[in-house]
C-alpha positions as CSV (number, residue, x, y, z in Angstrom):
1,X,-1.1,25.8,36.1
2,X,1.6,28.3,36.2
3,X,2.6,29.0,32.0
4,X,6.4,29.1,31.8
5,X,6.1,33.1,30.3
6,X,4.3,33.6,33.5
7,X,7.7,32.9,35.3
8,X,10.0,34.8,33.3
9,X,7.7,37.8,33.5
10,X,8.2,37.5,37.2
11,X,12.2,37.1,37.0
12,X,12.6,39.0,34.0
13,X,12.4,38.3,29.8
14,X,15.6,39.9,28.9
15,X,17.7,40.6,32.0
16,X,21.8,40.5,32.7
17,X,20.8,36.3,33.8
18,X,19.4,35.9,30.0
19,X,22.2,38.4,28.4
20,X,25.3,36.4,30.1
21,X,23.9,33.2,28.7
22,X,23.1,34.6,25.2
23,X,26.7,36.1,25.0
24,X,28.0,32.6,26.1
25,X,26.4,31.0,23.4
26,X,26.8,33.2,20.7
27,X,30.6,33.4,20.9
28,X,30.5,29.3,19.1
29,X,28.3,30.9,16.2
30,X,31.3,32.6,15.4
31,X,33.8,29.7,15.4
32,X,31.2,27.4,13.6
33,X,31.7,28.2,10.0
34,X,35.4,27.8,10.2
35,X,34.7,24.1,10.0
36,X,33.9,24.2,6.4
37,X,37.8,25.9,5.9
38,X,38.9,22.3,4.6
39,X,35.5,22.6,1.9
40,X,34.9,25.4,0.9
41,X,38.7,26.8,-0.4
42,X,39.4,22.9,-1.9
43,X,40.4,24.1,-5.7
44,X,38.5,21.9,-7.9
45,X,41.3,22.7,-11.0
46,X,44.2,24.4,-9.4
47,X,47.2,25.7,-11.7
48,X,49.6,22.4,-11.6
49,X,52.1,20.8,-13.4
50,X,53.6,16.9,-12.7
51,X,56.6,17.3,-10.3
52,X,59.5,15.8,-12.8
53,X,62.5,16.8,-10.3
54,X,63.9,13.2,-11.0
55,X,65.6,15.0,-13.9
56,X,67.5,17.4,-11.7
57,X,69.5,14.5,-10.5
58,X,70.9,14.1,-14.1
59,X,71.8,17.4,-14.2
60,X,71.1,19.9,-11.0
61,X,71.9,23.1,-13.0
62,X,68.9,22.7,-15.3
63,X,67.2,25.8,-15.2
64,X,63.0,25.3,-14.6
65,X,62.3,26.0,-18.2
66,X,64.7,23.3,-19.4
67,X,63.4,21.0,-17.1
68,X,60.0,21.3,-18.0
69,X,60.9,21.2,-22.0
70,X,62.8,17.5,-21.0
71,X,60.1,16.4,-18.7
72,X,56.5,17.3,-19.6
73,X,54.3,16.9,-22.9
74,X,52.7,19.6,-24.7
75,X,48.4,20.1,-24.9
76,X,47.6,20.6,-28.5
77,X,47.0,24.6,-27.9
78,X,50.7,24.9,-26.8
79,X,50.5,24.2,-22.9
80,X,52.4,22.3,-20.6
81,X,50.3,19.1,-19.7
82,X,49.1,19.2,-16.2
83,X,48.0,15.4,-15.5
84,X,50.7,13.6,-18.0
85,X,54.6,13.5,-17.9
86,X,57.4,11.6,-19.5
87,X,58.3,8.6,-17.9
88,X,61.5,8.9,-16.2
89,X,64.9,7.0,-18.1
90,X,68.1,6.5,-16.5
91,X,69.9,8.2,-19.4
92,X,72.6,10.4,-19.8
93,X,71.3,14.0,-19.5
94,X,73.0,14.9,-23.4
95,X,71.3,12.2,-24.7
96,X,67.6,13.0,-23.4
97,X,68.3,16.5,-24.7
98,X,69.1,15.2,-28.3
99,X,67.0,12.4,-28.6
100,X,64.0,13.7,-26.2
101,X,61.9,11.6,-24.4
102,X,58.7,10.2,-25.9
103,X,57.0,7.5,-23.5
104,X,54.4,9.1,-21.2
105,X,52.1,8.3,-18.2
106,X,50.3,10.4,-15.2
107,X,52.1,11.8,-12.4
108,X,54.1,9.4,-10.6
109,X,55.5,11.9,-7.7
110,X,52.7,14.0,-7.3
111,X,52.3,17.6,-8.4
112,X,53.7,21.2,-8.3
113,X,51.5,24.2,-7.8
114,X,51.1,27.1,-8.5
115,X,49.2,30.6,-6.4
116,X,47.1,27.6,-5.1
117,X,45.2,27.5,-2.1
118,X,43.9,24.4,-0.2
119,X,44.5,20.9,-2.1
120,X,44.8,17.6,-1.2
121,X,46.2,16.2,-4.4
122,X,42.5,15.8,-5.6
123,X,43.1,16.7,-9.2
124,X,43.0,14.6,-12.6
125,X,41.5,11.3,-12.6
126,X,41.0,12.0,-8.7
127,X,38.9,15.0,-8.7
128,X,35.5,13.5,-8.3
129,X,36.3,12.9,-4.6
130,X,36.2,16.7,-3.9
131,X,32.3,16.7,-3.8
132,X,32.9,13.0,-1.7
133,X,34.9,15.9,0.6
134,X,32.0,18.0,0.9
135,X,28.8,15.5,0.8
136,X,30.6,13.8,3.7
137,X,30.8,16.3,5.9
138,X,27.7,17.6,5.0
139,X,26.1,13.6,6.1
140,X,27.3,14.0,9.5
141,X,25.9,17.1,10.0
142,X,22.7,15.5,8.8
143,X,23.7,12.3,10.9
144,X,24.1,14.8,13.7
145,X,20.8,16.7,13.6
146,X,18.5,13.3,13.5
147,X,21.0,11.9,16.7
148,X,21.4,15.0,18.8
149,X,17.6,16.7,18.8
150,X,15.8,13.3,20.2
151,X,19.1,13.6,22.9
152,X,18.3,17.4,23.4
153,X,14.7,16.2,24.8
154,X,15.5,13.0,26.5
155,X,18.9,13.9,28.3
156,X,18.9,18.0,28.1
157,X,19.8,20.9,26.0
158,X,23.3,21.6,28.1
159,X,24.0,17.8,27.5
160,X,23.3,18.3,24.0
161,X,25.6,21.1,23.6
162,X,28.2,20.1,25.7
163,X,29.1,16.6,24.2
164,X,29.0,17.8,20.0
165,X,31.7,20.7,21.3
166,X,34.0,17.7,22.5
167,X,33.4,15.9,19.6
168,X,34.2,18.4,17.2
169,X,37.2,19.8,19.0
170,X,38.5,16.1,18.5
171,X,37.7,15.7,15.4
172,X,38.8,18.9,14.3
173,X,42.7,18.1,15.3
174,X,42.2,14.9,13.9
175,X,41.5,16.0,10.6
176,X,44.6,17.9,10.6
177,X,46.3,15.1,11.5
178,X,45.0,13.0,8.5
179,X,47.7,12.3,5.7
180,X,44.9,9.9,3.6
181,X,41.9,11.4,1.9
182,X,39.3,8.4,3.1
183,X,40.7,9.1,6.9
184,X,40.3,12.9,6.6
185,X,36.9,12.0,5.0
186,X,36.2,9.6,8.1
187,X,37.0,12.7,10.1
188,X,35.2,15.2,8.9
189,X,31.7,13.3,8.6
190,X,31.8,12.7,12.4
191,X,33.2,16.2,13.2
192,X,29.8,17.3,11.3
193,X,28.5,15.0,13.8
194,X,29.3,17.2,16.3
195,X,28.2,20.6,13.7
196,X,24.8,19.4,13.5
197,X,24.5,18.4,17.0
198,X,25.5,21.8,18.1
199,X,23.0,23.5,16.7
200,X,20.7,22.8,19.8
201,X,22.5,25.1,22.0
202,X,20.3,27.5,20.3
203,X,17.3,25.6,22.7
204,X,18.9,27.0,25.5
205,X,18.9,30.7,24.6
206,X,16.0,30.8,24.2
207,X,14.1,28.7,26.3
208,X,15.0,31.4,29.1
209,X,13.8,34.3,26.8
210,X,10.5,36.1,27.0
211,X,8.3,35.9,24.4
212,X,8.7,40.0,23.9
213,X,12.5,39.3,23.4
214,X,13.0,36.1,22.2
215,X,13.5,37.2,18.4
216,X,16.8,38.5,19.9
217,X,17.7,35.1,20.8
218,X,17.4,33.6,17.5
219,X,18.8,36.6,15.2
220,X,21.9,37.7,17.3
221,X,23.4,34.4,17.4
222,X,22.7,34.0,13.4
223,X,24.7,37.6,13.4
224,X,27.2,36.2,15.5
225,X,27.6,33.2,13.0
226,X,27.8,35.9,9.8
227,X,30.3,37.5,11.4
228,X,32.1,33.9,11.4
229,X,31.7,33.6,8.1
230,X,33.0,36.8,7.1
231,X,36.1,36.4,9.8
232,X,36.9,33.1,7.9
233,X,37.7,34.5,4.8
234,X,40.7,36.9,6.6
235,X,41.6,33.6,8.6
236,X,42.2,31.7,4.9
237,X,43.9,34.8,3.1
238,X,46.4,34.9,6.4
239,X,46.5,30.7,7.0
240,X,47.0,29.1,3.7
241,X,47.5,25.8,5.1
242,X,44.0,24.4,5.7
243,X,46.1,22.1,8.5
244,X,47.2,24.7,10.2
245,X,43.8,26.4,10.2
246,X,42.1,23.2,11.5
247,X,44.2,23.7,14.3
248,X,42.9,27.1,14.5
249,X,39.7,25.8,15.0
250,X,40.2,23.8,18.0
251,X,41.7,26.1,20.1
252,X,38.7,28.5,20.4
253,X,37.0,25.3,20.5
254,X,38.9,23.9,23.4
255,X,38.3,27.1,25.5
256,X,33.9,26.9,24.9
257,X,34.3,23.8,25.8
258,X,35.6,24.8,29.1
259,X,32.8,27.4,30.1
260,X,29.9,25.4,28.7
261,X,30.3,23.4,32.0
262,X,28.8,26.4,33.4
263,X,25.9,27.0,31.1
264,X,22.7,27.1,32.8
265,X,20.4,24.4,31.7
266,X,17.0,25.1,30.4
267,X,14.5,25.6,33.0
268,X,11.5,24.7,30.6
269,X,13.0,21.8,29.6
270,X,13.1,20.5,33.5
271,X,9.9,21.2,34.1
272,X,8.5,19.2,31.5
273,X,10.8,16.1,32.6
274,X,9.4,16.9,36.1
275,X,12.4,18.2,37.5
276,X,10.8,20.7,39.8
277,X,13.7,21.6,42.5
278,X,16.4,21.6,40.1
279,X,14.1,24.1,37.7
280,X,13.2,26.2,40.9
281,X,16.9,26.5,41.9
282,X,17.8,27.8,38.3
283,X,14.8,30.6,38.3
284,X,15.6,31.5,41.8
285,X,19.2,31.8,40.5
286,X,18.0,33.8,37.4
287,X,16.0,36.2,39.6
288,X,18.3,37.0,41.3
289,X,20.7,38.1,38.8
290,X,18.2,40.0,37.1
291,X,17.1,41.6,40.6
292,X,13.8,40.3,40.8
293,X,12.5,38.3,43.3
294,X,9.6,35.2,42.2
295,X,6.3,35.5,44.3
296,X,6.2,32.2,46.6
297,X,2.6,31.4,45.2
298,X,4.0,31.4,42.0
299,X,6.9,28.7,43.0
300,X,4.1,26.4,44.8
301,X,2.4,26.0,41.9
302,X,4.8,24.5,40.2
303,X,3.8,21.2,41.8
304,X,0.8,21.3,38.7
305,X,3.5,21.0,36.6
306,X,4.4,17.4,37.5
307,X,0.8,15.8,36.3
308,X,1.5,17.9,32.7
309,X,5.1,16.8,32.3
310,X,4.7,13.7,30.3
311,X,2.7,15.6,28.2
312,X,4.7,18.7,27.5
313,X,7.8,16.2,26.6
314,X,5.6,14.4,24.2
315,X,4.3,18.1,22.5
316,X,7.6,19.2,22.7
317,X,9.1,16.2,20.8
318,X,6.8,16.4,17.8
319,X,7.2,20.1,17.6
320,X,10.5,20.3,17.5
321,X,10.8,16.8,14.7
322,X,8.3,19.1,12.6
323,X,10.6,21.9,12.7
324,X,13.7,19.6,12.6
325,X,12.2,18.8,9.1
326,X,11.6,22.6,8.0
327,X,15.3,23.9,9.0
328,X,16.8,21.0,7.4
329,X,15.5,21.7,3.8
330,X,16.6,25.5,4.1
331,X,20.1,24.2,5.7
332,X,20.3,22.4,2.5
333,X,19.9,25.1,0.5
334,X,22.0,27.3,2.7
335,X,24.8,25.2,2.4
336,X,24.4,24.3,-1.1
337,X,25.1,28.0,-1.8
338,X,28.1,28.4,1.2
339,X,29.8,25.4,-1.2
340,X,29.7,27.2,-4.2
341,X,31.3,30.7,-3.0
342,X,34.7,29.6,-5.3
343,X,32.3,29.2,-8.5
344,X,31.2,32.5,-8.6
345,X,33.7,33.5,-10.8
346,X,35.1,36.3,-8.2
347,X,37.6,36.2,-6.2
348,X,37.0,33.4,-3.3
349,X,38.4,35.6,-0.6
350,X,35.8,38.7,-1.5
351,X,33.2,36.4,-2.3
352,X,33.5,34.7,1.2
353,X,33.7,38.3,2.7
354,X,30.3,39.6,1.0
355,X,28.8,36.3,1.8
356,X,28.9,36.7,5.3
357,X,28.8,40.5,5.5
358,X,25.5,40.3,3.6
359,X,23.7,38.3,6.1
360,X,24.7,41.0,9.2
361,X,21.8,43.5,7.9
362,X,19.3,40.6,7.1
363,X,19.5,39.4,10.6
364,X,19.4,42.7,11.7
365,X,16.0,43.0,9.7
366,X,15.0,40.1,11.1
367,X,14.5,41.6,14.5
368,X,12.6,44.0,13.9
369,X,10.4,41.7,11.4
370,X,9.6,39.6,13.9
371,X,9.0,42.1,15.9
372,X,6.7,43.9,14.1
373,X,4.6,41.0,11.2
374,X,5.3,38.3,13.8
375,X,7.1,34.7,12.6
376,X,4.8,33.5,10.2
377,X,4.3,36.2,7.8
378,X,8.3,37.0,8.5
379,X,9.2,33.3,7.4
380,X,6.6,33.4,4.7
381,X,7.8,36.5,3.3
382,X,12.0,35.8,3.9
383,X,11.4,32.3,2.2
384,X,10.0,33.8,-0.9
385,X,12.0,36.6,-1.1
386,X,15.1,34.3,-1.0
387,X,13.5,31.5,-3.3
388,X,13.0,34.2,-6.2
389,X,16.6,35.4,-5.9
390,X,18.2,32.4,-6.4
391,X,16.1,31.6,-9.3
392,X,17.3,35.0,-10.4
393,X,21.0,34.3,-10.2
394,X,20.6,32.0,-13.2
395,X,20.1,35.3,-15.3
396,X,23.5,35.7,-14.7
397,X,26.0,33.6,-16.3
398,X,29.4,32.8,-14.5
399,X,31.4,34.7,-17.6
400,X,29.3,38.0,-16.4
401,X,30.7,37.9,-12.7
402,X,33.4,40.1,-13.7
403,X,31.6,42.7,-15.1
């Protein structure tokens, strides 16, 4: 039977075919983590006071500290409270001033803030729904992984790209569009639908890589999504409105999902469905963008393939539900720590800048670890490196991030 790295030999492992599609698919990695803009800059306690403007109908000229004298109780260390307020009487303005008011009660027309960034009135007795915020998207992406990589075997990896970038450029306006937290929360899970689905375009990359060059395949679209991550922190500091940078989102989105219509499907992958002619049109196709030709004897052979398909989709489909399992319990890890960049006690818009500028010279390592140890002492040796420096960071309190 004619092996699969026998054929890309023959057309070529890394040629302009193989770049072309790797540059297609990497451009997404960059848009990806601007998705988590509605998370990750949510202020869990942002600077607020009650909005008590009712009182400037008594008397418009009241100047802000006036206002808030009349309107809002005191903390016992001197503060203006920033979850209570007097309760609003239709008296006359000289008579609140004497005689004050005394009855109180939580904020009855929302809140005033102040240098705040994203908020969606989540604050007080409501601010246990921020994590809701975050575990819901963060259940679609899971709900998206266990839907989309049975779909990437049975209907293709193109399909299985093609249909979460739809979903998510919906879902992503939608969510913009949301003026009720349990709606924007219905929003975001199935746009992480789409997140997690995604993920497989990665199949596609490097299905049509050589072995030789495949670690290129996996590590430049992980730079490409570093990059991402850095670019979203300028994106937030410029776009304070996390509506507005929802819409953003999809217009990048809109445009990928335009020119994944022309994304070559993986060649492997039809094959081992027993899709022979449509697999030899591709690697004729690939061939000859690389400027090779494929050796007829090598293309007859491909007949064999048919009595091995059944099998290669069953060994394919365990494989890739083992690895399924190892990448999600290091995505949950990942992410635990991408959710926490505004507890670090620095600035969020630095700390989201070093985040993702930190992981450009790992991937970059990556390359040539792969290269050079191989996979398994590379993911052996990443994982434990990793493992021991988060258990470091607990040496560190928050209080010491400024130092």
């Amino acid at each position: 039977m004619a092996e699969f790295g026998e054929i890309l030999k023959s057309i070529g492992e890394f040629g302009l075919f193989q770049k072309l599609t790797l540059f297609a698919l990497c451009f997404p990695n960059v848009i990806l983590p601007f998705h988590f803009a509605s998370v990750f800059f949510i202020q869990a306690d942002p600077d607020r006071r009650c909005n008590t403007d009712w009182i400037l109908g008594l008397d418009p000229n009241l100047t802000t500290d006036e206002q808030l004298n009349l309107t809002l109780p005191r903390e016992a260390d001197g503060t203006f409270s920033r979850c209570q307020m007097f309760v609003p009487e239709d008296r006359d303005i000289d008579d609140i001033r004497e005689f004050g008011l005394n009855k109180t009660t939580s904020c009855q027309n929302g809140w005033v803030y102040k240098n705040t960034l994203y908020t969606f009135d989540l604050v007080c007795d409501q601010s246990n729904l921020l994590e809701m915020a975050q575990a819901g998207l963060m259940a679609g992406i899971l709900f998206g992984c266990l839907i989309f990589g049975p779909f990437a075997e049975s209907f293709g990896r193109k399909r299985a790209a093609q249909i979460p970038v739809f979903v998510m450029l919906i879902f992503s306006i939608t969510t913009a569009l949301c003026h009720n937290f349990y709606l924007y929360l219905a929003s975001q899970f199935i746009a992480g639908i789409g997140y997690g689905g995604f993920t497989f375009f990665l199949l596609v990359a490097t299905e049509w890589i050589g072995v030789s060059k495949r670690s290129w395949g996996a590590c430049v679209t992980q730079i490409c999504g570093a990059v991402g991550q850095a670019v979203l922190a300028g994106v937030i500091y410029f776009i304070r409105d996390w509506r507005m940078a929802q819409f953003a989102t999809a217009v990048p989105l809109a445009v990928i999902a335009l020119y994944l219509w022309f994304i070559p499907e993986s060649a492997r992958w039809l094959l081992s469905r027993g899709k022979v002619e449509e697999a030899k049109q591709l690697i004729k196709k690939a061939a000859a963008m690389n400027k090779r030709t494929v050796p007829d004897s090598l293309l007859e052979k491909f007949l064999l393939l048919l009595l091995f398909s059944f099998f290669l989709f069953i060994f394919h489909f365990f494989l890739y539900l083992h690895i399924r399992t190892v990448l999600f319990s290091l995505n949950v890890t990942y992410y635990c720590l991408s959710f926490n960049v505004g507890n670090l006690g620095l600035d969020i818009f630095l700390t989201q800048l070093i985040f993702g500028l930190s992981e450009l010279p790992a991937h970059i390592i990556c390359i040539w670890l792969l290269e050079v140890l191989g996979r398994k002492i590379s993911l052996m040796s990443t994982l434990l490196t990793g493992g021991f420096l988060c258990i470091l960071i607990l040496a560190f309190g928050q209080g010491k991030a400024h130092i």
